[in-house]
DSSP file (Angstrom, degrees, kcal/mol; ACC not computed):
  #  RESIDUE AA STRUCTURE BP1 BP2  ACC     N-H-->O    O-->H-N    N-H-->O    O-->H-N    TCO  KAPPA ALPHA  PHI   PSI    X-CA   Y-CA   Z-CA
    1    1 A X              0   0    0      0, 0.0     2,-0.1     0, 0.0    71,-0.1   0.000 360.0 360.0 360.0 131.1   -7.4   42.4   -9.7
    2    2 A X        +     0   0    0     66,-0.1     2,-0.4    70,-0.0    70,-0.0  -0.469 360.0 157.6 -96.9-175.0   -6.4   39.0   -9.2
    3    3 A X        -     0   0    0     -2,-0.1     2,-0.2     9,-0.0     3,-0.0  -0.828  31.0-116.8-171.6 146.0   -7.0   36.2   -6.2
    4    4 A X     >  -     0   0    0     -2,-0.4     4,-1.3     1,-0.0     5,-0.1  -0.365  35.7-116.7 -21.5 149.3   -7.2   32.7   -5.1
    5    5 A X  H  > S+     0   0    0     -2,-0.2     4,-3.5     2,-0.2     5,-0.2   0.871 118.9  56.7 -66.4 -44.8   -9.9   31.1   -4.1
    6    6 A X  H  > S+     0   0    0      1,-0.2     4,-2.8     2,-0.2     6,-0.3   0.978 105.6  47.2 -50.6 -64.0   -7.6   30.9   -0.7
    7    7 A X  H  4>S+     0   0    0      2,-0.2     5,-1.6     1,-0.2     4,-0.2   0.936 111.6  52.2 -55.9 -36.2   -7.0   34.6   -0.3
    8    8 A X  H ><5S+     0   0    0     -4,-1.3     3,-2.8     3,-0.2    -2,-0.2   0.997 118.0  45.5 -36.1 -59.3  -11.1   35.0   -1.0
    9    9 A X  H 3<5S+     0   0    0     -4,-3.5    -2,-0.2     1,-0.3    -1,-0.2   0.901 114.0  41.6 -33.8 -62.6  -11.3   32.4    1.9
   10   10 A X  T 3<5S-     0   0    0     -4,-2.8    -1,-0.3    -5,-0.2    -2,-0.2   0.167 113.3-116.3 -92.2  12.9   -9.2   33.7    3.9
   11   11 A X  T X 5 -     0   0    0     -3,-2.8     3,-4.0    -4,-0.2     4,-0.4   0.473  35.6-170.2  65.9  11.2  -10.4   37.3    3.4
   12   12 A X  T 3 <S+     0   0    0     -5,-1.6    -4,-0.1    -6,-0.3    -5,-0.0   0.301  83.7  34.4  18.9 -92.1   -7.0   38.6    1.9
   13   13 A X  T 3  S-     0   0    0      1,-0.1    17,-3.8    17,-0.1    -1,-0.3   0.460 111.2-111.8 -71.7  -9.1   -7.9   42.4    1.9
   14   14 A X    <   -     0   0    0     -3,-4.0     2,-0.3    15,-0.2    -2,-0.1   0.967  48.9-164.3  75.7  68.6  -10.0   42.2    5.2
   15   15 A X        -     0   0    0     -4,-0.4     2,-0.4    14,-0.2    14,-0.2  -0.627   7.4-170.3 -88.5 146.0  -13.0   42.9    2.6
   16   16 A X        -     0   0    0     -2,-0.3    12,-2.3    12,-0.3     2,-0.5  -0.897  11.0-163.0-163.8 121.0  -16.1   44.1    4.8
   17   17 A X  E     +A   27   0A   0     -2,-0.4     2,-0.3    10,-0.2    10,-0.2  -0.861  15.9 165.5-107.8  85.8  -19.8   44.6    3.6
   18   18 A X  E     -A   26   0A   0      8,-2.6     8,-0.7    -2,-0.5     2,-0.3  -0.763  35.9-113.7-127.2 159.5  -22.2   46.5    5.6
   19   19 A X  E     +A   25   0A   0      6,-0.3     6,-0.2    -2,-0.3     3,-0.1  -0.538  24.5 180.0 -81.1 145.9  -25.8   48.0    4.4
   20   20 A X  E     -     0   0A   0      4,-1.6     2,-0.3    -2,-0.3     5,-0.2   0.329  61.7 -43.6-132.9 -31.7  -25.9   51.3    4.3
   21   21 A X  E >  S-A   24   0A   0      3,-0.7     3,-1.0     0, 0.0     2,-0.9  -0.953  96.3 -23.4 166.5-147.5  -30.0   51.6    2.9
   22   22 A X  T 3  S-     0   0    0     -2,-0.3     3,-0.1     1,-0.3    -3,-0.0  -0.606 130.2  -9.2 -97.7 111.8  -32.0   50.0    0.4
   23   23 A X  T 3  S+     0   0    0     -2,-0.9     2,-0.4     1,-0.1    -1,-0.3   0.747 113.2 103.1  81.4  22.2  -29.9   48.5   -2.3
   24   24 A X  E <   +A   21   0A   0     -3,-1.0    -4,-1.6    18,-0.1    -3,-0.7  -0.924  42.0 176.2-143.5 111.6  -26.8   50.0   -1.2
   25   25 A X  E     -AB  19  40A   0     15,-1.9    15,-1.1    -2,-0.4    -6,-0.3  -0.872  27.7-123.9-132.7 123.2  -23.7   48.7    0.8
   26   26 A X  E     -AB  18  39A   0     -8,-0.7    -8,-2.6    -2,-0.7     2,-0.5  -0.432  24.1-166.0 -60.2 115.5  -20.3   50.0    1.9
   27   27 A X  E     +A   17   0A   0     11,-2.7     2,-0.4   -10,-0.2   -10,-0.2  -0.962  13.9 169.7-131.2 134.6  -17.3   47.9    0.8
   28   28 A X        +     0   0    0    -12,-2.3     2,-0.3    -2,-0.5   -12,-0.3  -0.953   4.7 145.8-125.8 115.0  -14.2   48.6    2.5
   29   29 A X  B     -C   36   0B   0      7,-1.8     7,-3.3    -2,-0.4   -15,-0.2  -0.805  43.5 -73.3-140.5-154.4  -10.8   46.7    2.4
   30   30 A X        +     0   0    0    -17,-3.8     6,-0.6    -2,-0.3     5,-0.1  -0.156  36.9 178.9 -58.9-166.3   -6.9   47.0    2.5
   31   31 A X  S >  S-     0   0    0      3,-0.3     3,-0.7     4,-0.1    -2,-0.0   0.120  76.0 -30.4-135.0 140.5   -4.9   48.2   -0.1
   32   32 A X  T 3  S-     0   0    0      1,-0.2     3,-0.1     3,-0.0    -2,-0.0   0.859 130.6 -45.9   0.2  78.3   -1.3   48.6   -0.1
   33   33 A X  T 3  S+     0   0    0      1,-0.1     2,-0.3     0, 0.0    -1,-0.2   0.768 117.1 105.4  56.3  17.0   -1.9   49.3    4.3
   34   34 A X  S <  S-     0   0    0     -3,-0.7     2,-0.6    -5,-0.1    -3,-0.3  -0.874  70.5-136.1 -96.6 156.8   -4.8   51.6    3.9
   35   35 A X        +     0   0    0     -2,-0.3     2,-0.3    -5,-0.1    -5,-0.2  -0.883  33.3 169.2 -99.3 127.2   -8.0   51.0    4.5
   36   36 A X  B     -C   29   0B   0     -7,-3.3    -7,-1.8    -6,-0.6     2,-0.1  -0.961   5.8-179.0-135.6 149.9  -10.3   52.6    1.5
   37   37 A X        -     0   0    0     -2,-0.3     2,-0.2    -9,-0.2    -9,-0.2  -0.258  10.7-170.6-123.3-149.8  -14.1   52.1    0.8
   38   38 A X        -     0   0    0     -2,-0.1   -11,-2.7   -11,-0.1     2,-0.6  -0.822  38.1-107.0 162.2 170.6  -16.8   53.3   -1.9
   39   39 A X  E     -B   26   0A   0     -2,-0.2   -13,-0.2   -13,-0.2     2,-0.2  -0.979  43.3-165.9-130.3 124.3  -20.5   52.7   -1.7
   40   40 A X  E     -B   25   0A   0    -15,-1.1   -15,-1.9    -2,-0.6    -2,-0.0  -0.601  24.6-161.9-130.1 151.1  -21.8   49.5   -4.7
   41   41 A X        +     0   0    0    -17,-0.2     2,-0.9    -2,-0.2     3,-0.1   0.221  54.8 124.6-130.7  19.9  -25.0   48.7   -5.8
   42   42 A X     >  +     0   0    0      1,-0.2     4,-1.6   -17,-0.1   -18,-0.1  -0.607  24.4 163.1 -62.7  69.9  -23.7   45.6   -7.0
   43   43 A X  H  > S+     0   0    0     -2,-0.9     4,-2.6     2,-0.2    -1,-0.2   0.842  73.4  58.8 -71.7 -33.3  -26.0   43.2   -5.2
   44   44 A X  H  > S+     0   0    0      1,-0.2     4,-2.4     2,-0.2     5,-0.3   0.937 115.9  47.4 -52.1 -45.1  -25.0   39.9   -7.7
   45   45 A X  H  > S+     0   0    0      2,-0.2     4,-2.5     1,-0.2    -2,-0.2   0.950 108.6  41.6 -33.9 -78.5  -21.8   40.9   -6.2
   46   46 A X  H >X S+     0   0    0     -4,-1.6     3,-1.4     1,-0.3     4,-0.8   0.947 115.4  53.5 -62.8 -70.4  -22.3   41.3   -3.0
   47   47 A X  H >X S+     0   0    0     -4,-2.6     3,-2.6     1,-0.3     4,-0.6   0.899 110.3  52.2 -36.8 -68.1  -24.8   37.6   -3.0
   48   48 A X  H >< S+     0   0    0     -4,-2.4     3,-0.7     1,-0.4    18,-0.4   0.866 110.3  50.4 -73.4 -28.7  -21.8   35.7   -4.7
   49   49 A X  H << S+     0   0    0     -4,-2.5    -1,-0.4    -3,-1.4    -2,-0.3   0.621 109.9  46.0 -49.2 -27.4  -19.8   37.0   -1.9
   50   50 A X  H << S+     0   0    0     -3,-2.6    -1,-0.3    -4,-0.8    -2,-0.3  -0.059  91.9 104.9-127.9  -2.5  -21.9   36.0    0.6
   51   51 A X  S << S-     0   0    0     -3,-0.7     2,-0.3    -4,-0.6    -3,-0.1   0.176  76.4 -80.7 -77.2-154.2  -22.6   32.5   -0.4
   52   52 A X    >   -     0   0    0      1,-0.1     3,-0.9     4,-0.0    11,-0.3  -0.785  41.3-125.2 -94.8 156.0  -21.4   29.0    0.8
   53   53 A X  T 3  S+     0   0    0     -2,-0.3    -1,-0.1     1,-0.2   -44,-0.0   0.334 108.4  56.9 -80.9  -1.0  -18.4   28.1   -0.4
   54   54 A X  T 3  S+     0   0    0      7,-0.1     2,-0.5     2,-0.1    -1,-0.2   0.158  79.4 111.7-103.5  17.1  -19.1   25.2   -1.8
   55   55 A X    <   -     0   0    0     -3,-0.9     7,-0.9    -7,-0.1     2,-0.3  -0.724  56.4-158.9-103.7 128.7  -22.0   26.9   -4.2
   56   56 A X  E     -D   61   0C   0     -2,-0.5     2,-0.2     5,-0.2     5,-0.2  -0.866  22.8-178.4 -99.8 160.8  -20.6   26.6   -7.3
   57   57 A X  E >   -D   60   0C   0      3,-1.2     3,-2.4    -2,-0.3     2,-1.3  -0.973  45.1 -93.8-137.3 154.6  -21.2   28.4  -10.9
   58   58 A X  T 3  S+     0   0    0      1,-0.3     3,-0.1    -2,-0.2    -2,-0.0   0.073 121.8  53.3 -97.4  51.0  -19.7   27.8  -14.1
   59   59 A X  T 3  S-     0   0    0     -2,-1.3     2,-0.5     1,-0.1    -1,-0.3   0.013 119.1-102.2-127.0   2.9  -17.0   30.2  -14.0
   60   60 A X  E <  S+D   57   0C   0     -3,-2.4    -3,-1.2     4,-0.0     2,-0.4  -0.906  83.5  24.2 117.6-117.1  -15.8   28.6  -10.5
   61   61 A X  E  >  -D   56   0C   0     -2,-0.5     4,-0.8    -5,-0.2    -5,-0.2  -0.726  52.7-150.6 -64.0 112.1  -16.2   29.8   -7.1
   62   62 A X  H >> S+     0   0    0     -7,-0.9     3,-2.3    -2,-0.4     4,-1.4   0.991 105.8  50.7 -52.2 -57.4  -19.4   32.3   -6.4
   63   63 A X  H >> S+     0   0    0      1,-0.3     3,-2.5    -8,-0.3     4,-1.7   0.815 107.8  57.4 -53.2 -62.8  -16.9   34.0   -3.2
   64   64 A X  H 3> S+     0   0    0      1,-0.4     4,-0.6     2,-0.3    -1,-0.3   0.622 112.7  36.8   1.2 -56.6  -13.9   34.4   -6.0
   65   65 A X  H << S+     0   0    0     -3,-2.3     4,-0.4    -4,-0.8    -1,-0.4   0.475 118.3  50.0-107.5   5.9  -15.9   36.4   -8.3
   66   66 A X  H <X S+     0   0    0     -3,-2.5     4,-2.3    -4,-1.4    -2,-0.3   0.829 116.8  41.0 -87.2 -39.4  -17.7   38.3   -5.5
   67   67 A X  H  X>S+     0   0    0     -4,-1.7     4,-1.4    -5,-0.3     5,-0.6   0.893 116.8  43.6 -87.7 -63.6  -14.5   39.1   -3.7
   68   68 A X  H >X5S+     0   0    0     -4,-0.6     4,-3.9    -5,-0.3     3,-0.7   0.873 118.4  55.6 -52.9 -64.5  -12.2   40.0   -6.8
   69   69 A X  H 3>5S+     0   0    0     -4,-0.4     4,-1.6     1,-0.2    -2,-0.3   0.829 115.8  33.6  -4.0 -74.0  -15.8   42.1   -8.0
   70   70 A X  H 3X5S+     0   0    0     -4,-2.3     4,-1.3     2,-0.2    -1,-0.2   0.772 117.0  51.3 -87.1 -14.4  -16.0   44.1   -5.0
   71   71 A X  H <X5S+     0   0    0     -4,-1.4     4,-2.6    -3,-0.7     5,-0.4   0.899 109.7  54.4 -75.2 -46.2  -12.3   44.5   -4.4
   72   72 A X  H  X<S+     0   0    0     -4,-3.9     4,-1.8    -5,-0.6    -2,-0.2   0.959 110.2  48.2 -65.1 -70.8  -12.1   45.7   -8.4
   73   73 A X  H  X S+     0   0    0     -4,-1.6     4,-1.9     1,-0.2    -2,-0.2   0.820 112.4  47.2 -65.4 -62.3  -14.9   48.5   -7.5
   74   74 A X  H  X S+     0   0    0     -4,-1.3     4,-0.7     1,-0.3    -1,-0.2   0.913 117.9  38.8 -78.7 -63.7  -13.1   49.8   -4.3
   75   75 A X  H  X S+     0   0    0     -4,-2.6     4,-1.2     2,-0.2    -1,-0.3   0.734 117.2  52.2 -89.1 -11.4   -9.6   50.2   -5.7
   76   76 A X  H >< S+     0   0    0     -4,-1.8     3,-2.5    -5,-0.4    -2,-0.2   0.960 106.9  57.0 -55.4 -82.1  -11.3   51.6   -9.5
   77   77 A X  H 3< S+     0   0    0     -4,-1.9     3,-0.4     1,-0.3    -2,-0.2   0.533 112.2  45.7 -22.7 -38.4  -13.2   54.3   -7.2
   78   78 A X  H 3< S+     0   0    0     -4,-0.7    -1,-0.3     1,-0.2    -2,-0.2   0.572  99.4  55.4 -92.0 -27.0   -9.8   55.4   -5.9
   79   79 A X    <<        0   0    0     -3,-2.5    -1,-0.2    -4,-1.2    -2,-0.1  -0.168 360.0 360.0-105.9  58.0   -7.4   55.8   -8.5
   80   80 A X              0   0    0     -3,-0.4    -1,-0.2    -4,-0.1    -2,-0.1   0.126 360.0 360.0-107.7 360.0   -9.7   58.4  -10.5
């Protein structure tokens, strides 16, 4: 999947990360005007997602690769 750092920003897919239990979190966002989830246990994910936005690493943005990451999980999970 691809992104800006501006659609990350700006939440593009309306990406949304709730706990579900120990090591386990529901990530849900748009795609193409549904909303579809799957359940990750992708916590580096989830943490680079969740950072400041000014935290760099040296492949660029932490939110960038958390957001394309969890966005790549949720629309994989769906077309099987």
């Amino acid at each position: 999947m691809n992104a800006t750092h501006t659609q990350a920003a700006r939440n593009h897919r309306n990406l949304t990360v709730s706990k579900t239990g120990y090591g386990h979190w529901r990530i849900t966002c748009t795609y193409y005007g549904k909303r579809i989830s799957t359940v990750t246990t992708d916590s580096v994910s989830v943490d680079n997602y969740h950072s400041d936005e000014y935290d760099r690493n040296r492949e660029g943005y932490r939110i960038l690769n958390g957001y394309k990451s969890l966005c790549s999980q949720i629309i994989n999970a769906h077309k099987k």
